[in-house]
Residue, then its C-alpha position, 0 to 999 in steps of 0.5 A: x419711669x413708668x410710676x411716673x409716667x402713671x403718676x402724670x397721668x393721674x395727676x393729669x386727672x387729678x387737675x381736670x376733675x378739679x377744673x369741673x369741680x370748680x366750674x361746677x361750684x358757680x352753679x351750686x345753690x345753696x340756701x342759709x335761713x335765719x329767724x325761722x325761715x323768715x329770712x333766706x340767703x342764697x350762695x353759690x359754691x364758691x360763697x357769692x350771695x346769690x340772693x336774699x328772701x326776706x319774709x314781708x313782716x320784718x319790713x316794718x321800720x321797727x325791724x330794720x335792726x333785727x332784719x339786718x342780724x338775720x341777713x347776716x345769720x342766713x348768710x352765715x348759715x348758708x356759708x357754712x352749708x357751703x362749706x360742707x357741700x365742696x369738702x364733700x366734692x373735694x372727697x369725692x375727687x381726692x378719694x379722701x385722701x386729706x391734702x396738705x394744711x393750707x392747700x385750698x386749690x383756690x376754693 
């Protein structure tokens, strides 16, 4: 019965680091590029655009096409930069330790 009782205790633990976790992924910026920088988009850690930077010269008519690709490019690349930063804090609280396929814990 102790293992257990130690068992509920960490997991215990366990919920509360990822309720932080959580919490602190609303706060986390990160920022994607495209088309060498000349446009930027902004995620949070949780994946919502949280802005877009977009360099004065591709605001031509001309390049309403190619402006709309990089959008899409930047946001990919900040979605993957992402990505990177919560399995790094999902490390961090499992110890490494992979979870089971299909368990996201609601990232």
């Amino acid at each position: 019965m102790k293992d257990l009782g130690q068992m509920m205790k960490q997991m215990q633990e366990f919920q509360s680091r990822m309720q932080d976790m959580q919490a602190g992924l609303e706060e986390l910026q990160i920022k994607g590029t495209a088309g060498g920088g000349m446009v930027t988009v902004t995620v949070n850690g949780k994946g919502a655009m949280m802005g877009v930077d977009i360099d004065a010269s591709l605001l031509t008519g001309d390049e309403k096409e190619i402006l709309e690709d990089l959008i899409v490019a930047a946001h990919g690349d900040a979605r993957a930069k992402m990505e990177e930063a919560v399995a790094e804090e999902m490390k961090k609280i499992t110890g490494g330790l992979p979870l089971p396929p299909g368990l996201n814990l609601g990232l």
